[in-house]
C-alpha positions as a Markdown table, in Angstrom:
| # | Residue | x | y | z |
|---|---|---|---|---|
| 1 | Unk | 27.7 | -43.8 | 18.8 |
| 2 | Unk | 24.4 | -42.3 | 17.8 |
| 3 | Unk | 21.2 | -43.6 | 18.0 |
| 4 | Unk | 18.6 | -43.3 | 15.5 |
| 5 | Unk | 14.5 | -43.3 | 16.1 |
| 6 | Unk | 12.7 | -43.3 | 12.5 |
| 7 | Unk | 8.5 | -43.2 | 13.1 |
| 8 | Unk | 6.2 | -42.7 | 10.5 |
| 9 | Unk | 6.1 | -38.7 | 10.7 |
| 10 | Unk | 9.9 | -38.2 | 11.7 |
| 11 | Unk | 13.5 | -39.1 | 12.2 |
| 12 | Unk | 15.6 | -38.6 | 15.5 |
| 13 | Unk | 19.5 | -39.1 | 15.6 |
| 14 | Unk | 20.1 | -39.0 | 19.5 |
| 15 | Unk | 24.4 | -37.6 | 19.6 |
| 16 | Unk | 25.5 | -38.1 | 22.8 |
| 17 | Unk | 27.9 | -35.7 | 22.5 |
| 18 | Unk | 27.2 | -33.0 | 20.2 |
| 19 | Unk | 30.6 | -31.0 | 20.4 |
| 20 | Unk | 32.1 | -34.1 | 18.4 |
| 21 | Unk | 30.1 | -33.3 | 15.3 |
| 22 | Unk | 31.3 | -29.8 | 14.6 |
| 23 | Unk | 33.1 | -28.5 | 11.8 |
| 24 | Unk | 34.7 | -25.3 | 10.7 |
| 25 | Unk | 32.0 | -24.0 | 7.8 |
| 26 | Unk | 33.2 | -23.8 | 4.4 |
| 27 | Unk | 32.4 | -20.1 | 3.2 |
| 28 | Unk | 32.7 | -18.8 | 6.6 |
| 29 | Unk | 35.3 | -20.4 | 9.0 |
| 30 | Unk | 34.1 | -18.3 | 12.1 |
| 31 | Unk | 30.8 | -20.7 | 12.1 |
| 32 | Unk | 30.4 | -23.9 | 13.0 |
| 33 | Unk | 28.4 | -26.8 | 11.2 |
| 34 | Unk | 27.0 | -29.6 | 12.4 |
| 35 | Unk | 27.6 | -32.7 | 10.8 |
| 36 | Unk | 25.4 | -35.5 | 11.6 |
| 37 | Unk | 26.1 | -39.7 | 10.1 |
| 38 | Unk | 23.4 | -41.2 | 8.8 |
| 39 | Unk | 23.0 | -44.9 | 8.6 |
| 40 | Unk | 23.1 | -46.1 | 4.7 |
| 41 | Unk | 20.0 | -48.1 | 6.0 |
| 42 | Unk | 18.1 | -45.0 | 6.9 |
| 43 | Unk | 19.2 | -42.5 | 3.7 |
| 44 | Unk | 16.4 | -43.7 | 1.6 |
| 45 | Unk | 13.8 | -42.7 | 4.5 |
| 46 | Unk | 16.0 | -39.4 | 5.3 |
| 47 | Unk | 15.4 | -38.4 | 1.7 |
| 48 | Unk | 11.9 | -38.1 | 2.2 |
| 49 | Unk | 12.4 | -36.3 | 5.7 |
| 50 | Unk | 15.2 | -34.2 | 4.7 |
| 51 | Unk | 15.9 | -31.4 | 2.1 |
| 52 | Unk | 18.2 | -28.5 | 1.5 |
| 53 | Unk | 16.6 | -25.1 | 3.0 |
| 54 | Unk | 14.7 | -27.2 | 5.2 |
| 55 | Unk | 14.1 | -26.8 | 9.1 |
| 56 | Unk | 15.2 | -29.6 | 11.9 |
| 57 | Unk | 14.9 | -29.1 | 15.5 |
| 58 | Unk | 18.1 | -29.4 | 18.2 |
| 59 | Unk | 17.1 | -30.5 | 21.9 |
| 60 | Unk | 20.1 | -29.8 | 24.4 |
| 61 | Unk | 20.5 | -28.7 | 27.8 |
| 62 | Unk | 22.8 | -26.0 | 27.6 |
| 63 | Unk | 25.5 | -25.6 | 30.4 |
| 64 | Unk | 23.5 | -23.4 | 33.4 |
| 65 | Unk | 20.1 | -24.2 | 32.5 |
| 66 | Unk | 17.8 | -26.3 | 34.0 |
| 67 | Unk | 15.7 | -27.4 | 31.4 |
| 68 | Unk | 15.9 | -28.7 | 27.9 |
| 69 | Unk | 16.2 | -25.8 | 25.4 |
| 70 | Unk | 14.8 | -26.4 | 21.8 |
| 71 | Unk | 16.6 | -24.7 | 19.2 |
| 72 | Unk | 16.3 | -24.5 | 15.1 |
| 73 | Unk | 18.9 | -25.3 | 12.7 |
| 74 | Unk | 19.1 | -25.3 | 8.8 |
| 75 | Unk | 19.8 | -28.2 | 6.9 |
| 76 | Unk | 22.6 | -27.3 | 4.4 |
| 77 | Unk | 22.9 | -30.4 | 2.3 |
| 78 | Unk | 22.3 | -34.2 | 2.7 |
| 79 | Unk | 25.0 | -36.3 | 1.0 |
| 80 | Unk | 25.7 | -39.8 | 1.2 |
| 81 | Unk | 25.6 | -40.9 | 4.5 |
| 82 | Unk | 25.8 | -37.5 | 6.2 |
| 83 | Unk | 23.7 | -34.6 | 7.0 |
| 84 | Unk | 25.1 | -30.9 | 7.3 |
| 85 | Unk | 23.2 | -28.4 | 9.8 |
| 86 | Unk | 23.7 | -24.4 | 10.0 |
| 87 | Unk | 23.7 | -23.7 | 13.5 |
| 88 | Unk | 21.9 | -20.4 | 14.5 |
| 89 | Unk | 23.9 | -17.8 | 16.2 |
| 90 | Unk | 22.0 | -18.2 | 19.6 |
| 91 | Unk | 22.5 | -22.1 | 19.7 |
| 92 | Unk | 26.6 | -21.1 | 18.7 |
| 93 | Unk | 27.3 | -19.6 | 21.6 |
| 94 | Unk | 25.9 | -22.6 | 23.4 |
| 95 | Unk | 28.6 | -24.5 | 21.6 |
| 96 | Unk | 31.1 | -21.4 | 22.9 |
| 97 | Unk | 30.0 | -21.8 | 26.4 |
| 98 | Unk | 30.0 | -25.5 | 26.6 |
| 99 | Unk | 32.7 | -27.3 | 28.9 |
| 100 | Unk | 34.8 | -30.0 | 27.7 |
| 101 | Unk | 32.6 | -32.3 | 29.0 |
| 102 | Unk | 29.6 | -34.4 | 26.2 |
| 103 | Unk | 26.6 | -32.4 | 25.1 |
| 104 | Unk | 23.9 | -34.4 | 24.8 |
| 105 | Unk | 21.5 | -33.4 | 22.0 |
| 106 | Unk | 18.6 | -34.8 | 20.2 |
| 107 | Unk | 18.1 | -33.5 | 16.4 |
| 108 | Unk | 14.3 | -34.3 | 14.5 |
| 109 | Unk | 13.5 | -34.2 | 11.4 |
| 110 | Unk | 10.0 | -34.1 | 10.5 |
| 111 | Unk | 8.3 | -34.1 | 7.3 |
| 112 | Unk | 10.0 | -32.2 | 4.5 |
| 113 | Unk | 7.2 | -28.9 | 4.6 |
| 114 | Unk | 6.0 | -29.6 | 8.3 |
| 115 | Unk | 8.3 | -26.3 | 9.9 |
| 116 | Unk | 7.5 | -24.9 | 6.9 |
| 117 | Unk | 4.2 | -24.8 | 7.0 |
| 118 | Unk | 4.8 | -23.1 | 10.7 |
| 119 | Unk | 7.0 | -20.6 | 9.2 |
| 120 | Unk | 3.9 | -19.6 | 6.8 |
| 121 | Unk | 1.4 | -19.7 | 9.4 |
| 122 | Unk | 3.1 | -17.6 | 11.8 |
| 123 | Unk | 3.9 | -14.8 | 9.3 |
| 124 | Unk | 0.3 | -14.8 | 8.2 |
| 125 | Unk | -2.2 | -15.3 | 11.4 |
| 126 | Unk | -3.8 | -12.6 | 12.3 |
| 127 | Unk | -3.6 | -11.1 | 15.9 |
| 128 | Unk | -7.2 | -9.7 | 15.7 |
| 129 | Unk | -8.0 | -13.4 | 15.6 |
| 130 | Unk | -6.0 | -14.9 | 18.3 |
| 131 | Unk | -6.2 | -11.8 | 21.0 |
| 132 | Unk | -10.3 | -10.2 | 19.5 |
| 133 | Unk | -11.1 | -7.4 | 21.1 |
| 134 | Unk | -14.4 | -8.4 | 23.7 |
| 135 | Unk | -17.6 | -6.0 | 23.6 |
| 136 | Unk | -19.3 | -5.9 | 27.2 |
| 137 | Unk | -22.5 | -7.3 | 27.5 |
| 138 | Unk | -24.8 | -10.2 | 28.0 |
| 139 | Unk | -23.6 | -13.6 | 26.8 |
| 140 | Unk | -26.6 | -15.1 | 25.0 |
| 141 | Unk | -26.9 | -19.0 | 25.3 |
| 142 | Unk | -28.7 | -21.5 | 23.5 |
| 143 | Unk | -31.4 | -23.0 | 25.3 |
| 144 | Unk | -30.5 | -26.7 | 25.1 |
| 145 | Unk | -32.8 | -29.7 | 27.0 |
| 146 | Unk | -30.6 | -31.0 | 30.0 |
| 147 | Unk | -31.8 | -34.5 | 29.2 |
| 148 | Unk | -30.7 | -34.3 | 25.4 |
| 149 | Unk | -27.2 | -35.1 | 25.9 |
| 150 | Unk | -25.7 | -37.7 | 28.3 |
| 151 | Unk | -23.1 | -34.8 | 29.7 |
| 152 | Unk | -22.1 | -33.3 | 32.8 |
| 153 | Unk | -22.7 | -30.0 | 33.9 |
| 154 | Unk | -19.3 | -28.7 | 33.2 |
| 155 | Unk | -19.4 | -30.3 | 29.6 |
| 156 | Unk | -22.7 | -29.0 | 29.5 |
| 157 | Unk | -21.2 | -25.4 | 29.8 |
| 158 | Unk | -18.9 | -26.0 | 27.7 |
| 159 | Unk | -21.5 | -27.0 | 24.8 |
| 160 | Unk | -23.4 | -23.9 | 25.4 |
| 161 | Unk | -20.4 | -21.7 | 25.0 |
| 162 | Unk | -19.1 | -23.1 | 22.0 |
| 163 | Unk | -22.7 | -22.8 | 20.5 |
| 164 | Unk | -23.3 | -19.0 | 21.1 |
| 165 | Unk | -24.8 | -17.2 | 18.6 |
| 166 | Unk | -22.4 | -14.4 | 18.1 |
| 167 | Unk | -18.7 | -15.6 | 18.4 |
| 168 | Unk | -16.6 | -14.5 | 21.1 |
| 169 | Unk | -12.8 | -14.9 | 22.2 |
| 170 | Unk | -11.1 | -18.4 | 21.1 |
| 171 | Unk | -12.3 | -20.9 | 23.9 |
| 172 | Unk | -10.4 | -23.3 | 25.8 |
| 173 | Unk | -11.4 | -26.3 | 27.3 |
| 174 | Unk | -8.8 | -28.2 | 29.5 |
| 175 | Unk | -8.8 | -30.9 | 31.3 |
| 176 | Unk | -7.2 | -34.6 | 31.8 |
| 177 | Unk | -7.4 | -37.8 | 30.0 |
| 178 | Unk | -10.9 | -39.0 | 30.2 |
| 179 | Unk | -13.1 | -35.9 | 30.8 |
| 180 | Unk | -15.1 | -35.8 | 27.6 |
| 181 | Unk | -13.4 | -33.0 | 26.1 |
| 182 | Unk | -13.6 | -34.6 | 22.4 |
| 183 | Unk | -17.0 | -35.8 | 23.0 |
| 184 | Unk | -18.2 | -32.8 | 24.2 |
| 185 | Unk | -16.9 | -31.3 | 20.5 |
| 186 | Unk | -18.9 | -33.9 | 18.7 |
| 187 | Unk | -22.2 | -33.4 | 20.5 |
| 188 | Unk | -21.1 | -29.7 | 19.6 |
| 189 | Unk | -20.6 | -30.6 | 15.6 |
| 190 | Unk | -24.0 | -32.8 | 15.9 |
| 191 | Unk | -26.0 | -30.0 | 16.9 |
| 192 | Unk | -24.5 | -27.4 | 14.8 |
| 193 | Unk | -25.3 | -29.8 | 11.7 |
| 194 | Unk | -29.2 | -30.7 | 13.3 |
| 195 | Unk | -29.5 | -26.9 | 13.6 |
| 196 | Unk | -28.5 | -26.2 | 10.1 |
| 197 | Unk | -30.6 | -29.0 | 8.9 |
| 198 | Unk | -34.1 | -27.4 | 10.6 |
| 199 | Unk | -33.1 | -23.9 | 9.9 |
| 200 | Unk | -32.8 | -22.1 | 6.5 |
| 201 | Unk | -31.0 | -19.5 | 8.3 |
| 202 | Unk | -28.4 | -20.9 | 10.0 |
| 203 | Unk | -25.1 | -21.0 | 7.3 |
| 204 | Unk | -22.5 | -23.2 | 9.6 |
| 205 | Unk | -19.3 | -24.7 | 7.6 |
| 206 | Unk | -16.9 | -26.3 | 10.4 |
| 207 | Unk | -13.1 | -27.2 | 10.5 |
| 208 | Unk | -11.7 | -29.8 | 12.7 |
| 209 | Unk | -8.3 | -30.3 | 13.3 |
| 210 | Unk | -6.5 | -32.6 | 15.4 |
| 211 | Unk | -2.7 | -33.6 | 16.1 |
| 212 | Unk | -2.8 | -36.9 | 14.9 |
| 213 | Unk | -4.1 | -39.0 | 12.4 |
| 214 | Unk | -6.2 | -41.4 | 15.2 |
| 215 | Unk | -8.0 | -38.4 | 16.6 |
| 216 | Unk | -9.2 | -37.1 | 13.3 |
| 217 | Unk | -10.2 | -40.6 | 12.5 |
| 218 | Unk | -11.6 | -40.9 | 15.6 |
| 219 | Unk | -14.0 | -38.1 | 15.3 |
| 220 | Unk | -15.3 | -39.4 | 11.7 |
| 221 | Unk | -15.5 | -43.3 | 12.8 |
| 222 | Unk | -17.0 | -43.1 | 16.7 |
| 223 | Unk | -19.3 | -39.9 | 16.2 |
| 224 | Unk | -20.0 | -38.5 | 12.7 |
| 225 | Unk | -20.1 | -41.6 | 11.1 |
| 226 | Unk | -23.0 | -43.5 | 13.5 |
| 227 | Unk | -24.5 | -39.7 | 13.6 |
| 228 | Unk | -25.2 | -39.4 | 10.1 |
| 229 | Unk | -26.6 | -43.0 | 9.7 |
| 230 | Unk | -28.7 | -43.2 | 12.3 |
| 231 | Unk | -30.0 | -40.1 | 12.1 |
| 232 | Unk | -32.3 | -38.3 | 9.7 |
| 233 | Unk | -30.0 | -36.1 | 8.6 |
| 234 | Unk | -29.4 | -36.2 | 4.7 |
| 235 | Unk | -26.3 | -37.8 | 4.7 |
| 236 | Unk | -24.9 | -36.6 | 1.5 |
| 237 | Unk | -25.8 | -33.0 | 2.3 |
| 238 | Unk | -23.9 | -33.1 | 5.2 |
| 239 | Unk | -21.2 | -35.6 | 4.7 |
| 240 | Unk | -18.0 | -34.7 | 6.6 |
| 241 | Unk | -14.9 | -34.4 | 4.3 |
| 242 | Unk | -11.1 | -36.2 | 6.0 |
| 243 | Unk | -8.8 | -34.8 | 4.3 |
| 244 | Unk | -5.5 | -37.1 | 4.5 |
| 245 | Unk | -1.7 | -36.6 | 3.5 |
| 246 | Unk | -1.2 | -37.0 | 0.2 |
| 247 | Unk | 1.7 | -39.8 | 0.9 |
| 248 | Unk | -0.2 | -41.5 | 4.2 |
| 249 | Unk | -0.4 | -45.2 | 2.9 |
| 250 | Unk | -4.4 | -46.0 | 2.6 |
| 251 | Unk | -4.5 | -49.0 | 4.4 |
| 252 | Unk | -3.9 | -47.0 | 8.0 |
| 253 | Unk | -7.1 | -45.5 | 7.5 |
| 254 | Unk | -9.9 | -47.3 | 8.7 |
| 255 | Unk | -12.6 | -48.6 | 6.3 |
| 256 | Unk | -15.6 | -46.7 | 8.0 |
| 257 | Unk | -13.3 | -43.5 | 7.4 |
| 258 | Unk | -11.7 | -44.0 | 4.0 |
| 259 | Unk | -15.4 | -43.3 | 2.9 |
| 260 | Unk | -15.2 | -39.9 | 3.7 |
| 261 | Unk | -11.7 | -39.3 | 2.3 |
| 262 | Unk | -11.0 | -37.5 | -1.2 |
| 263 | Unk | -9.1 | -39.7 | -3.7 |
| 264 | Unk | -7.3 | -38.9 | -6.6 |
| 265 | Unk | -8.3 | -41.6 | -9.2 |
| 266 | Unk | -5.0 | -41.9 | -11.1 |
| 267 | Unk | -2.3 | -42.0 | -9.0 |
| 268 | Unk | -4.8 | -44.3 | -6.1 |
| 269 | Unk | -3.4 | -41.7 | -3.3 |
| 270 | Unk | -5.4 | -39.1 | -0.9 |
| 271 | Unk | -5.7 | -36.1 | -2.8 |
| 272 | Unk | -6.1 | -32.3 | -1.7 |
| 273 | Unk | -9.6 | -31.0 | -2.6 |
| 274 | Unk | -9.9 | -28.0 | -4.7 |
| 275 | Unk | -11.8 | -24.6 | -3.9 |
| 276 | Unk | -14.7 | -25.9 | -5.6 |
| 277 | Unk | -14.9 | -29.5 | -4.0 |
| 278 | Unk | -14.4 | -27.5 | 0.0 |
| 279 | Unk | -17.4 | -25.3 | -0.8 |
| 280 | Unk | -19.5 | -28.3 | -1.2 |
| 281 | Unk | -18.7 | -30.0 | 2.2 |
| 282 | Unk | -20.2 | -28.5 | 5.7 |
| 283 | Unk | -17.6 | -30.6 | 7.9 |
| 284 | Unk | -14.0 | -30.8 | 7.1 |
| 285 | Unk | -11.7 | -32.7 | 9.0 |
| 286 | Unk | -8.3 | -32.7 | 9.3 |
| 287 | Unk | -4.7 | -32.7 | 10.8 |
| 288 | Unk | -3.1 | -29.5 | 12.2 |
| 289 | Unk | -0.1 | -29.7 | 9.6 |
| 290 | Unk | -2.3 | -30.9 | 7.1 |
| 291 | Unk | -4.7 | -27.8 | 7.0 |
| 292 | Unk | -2.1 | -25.8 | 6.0 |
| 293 | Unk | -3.3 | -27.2 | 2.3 |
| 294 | Unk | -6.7 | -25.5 | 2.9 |
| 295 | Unk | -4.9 | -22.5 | 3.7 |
| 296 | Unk | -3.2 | -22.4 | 0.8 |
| 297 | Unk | -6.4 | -22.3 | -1.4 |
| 298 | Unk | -7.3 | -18.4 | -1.3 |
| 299 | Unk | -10.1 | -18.9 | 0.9 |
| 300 | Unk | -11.5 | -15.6 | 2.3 |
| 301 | Unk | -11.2 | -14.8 | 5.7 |
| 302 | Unk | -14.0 | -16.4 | 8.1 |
| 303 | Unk | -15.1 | -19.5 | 5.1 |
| 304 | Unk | -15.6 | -21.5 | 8.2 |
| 305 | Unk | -17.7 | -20.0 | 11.3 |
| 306 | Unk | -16.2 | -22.8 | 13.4 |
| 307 | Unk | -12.6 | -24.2 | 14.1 |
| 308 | Unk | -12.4 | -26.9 | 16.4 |
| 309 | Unk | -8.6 | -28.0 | 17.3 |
| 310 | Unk | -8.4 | -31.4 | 19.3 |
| 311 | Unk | -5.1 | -32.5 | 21.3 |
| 312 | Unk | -4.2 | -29.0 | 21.3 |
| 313 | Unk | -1.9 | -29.1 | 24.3 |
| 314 | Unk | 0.2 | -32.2 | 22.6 |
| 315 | Unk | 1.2 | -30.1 | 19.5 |
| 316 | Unk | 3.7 | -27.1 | 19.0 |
| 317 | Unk | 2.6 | -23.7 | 19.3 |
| 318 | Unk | 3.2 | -23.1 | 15.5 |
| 319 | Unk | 1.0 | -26.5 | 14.7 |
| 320 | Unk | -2.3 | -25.2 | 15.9 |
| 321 | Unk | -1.6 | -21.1 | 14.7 |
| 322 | Unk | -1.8 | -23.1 | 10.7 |
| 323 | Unk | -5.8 | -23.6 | 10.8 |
| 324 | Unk | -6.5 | -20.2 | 12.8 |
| 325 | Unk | -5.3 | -18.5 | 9.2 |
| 326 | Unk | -8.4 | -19.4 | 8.0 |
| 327 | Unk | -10.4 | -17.6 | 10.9 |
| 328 | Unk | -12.3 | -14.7 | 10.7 |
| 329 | Unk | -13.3 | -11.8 | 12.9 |
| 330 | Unk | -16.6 | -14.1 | 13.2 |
| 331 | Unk | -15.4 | -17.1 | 13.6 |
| 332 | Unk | -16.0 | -19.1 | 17.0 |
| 333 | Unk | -12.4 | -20.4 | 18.0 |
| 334 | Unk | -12.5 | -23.6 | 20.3 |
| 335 | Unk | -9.4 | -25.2 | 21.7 |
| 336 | Unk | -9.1 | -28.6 | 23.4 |
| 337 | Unk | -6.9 | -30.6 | 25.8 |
| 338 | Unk | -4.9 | -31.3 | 28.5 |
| 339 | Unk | -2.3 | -28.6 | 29.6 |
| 340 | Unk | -0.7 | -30.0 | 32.3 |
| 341 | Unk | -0.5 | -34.0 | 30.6 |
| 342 | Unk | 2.6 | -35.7 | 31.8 |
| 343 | Unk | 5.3 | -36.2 | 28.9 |
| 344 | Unk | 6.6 | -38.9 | 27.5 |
| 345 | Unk | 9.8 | -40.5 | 29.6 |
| 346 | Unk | 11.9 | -43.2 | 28.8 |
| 347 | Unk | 14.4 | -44.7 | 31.5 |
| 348 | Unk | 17.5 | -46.9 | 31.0 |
């Protein structure tokens, strides 16, 4: 019996026994395909999740290894109550070396261009970016009142280093569940939009990205948001920009934060700006997958001095390389979270 998982973002069929889904393949009868049921109930949501050439993910725990092994497969076709996989050659000789006894696996299915986005991304980031080279010297810091923020001293440090004048290695800032990590990016968003403001000089234009939808609303409803009113701040010269999934349905997104999202005025759904209408904003924020719409839009290299990337320990490796294709040589990389956050468990 398989068990199926469907959230907003993806679909899991849990197989408990993996070996019982292969097939000779058709055009080649020395590999195998995987061929997964679908419940009739779920087609219409698979359709969305699912297309030929696309990418899906396998989690097993192949016979003499410890741990859970992910592994990418291809989806050959969808038909009518069935999906058809092309195993790679690695996760075949799994197969070979199995025993007779079940394989447990786990295959997801995620939106339709979400692994490809990661495909693009990874053939396009540049190495300069991720691994800079570091000129010795003195670190200059900006001199910033200890009584201005309501921080720590380690947040503090962290404020001042993500403020330098002159951009240096992509900074991480880790730590557990309730440290102030994302607040400490605000106060640093706040005062690179106050320094802009009382400085011809200063040319800023900042990227946030997060994993998920709550954090990048989070950032727009708890901190820009009261920021911009309050403050004295011309609000429509530095209005932040969400940019949203084209298909995420409008009534998930708070009303303090649909404000600051881009509409397209026929169809009544979130559009993707255009070149022109990105230029005009100073803040931008965003999901991980989701900038790879920005990236898409010929920018040149370094367009935004900052990249801020939120919840960057609870997304894939490939997630968070999709915004750093819009760094430059001089943009200041900063990434947050919590490497060593439990995972999720579920028990009987």
């Amino acid at each position: 019996m398989l068990y199926f998982a469907l959230f907003p973002s993806r679909l899991t069929i849990h197989c408990p026994d993996l070996l019982h889904c292969l097939q000779p393949c058709a055009t080649d009868p020395a590999q195998v395909t995987i061929v997964l049921p679908i419940d009739e109930a779920l087609m219409d949501d698979a359709t969305l999740l699912i297309s030929r050439g696309g990418y899906a993910l396998v989690r097993i725990k192949p016979h003499g290894r410890p741990h859970l092994v992910l592994y990418e497969v291809v989806v050959e076709s969808l038909r009518k109550n069935r999906v058809l996989l092309r195993a790679s050659s690695e996760l075949q000789q799994v197969f070979k070396s199995a025993p007779r006894s079940p394989l447990p696996a786990s295959v997801c299915f995620r939106f339709v261009d979400t692994y490809q986005h990661m495909h693009w991304a990874v053939e396009r980031v540049s190495l300069d970016v991720v691994f800079p080279i570091v000129k010795e010297g003195s670190a200059d810091q900006w001199s910033i009142p200890s009584n201005r923020y309501l921080l720590n001293n380690s947040q503090c440090c962290a404020l001042k280093q993500m403020l330098l004048p002159h951009p240096g290695p992509p900074l991480l800032i880790l730590g557990p569940f309730g440290t102030g990590k994302t607040r400490t990016i605000a106060e640093a968003i706040k005062e690179l939009i106050t320094t802009q403001f009382n400085s011809r000089a200063a040319d800023y234009r900042i990227l946030l990205c997060t994993h998920s939808n709550s954090a990048a609303d989070h950032y727009i409803k708890n901190y820009l948001h009261p920021f911009l009113t309050e403050s004295q701040i011309p609000r429509s010269r530095f209005k932040p920009l969400r940019i949203c999934w084209e298909k995420r349905f409008i009534n998930t997104v708070p009303e303090k934060v649909l404000q600051y999202c881009l509409l397209d005025l026929h169809t009544g759904k979130f559009a993707i700006p255009s070149k022109e209408v990105l230029q005009s904003h100073r803040v931008v924020v965003t999901t991980l997958v989701t900038a790879a719409s920005l990236a898409k839009l010929d920018l040149p290299p370094g367009f935004f001095t900052h990249i801020f990337i939120d919840e960057a320990a609870q997304a894939m490796e490939a997630e968070t390389i999709i915004p750093l294709c819009l760094a430059g040589p001089n943009t200041q990389l900063v990434l947050a979270g919590d490497h060593l956050q439990v995972p999720f468990y579920q028990t009987q």
